[in-house]
N, C-alpha and C positions, 0 to 999 in steps of 0.2 A: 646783375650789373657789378664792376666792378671801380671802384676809387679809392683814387691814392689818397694815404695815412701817411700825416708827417709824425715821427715819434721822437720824443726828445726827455731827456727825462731831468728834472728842474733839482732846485737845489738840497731838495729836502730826500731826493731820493725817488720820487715821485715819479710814475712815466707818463705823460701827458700825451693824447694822440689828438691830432687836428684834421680836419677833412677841408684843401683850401676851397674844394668844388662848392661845397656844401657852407656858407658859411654862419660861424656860429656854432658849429656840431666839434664838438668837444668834450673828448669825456679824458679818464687817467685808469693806473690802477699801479697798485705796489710792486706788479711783475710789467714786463712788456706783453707778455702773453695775456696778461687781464688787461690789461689796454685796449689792446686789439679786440676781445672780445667786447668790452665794456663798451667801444665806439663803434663794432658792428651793430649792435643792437642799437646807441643812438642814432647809426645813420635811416636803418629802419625807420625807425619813430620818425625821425624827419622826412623821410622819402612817405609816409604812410598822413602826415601833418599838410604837406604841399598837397596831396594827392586828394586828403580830405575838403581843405580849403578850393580847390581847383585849380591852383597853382602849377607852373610848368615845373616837370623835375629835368634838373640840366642833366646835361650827358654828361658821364663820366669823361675824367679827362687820359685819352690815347699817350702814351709816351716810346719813344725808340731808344733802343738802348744803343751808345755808337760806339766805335772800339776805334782807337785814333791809337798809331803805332809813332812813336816820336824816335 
C-alpha cells in the first residue's frame, strides 16, 4: 500500500512527517530521508495496531497529478 507523507520540517531544523490517512501516525528525523524512513516503519505499526485490534485499515489516499497551462 502506498500513502501519502506530508514533510515539513519545523523550527529547530527537525523534519516531521505526517500520514493525514492515518491519523495520529507521526514520526521526524534530522534528515528528510530518516523521516521517511522513521514514518514507514510507524505507519507499519499502525497498519499492524488496527489489524490486531480488528479495526478497518483505510485505503490509501489516490491522487492525480493535473498540468494546467495558463
Amino acid at each position: 500500500m502506498k500513502y501519502r507523507v506530508l514533510i515539513e520540517q519545523d523550527e529547530d531544523g527537525t523534519y516531521v512527517a505526517e500520514v493525514p490517512t492515518l491519523p495520529g501516525c507521526i514520526s521526524q528525523g534530522q534528515t528528510r530521508e530518516e523521516a521517511v524512513e522513521n514514518v514507514r516503519e510507524a505507519i507499519t505499526a499502525y497498519l499492524e495496531s488496527l489489524e490486531a485490534h480488528g479495526d478497518p485499515i483505510p485505503p490509501p489516499i489516490t491522487e492525480e497529478v493535473v498540468e494546467v497551462n495558463v
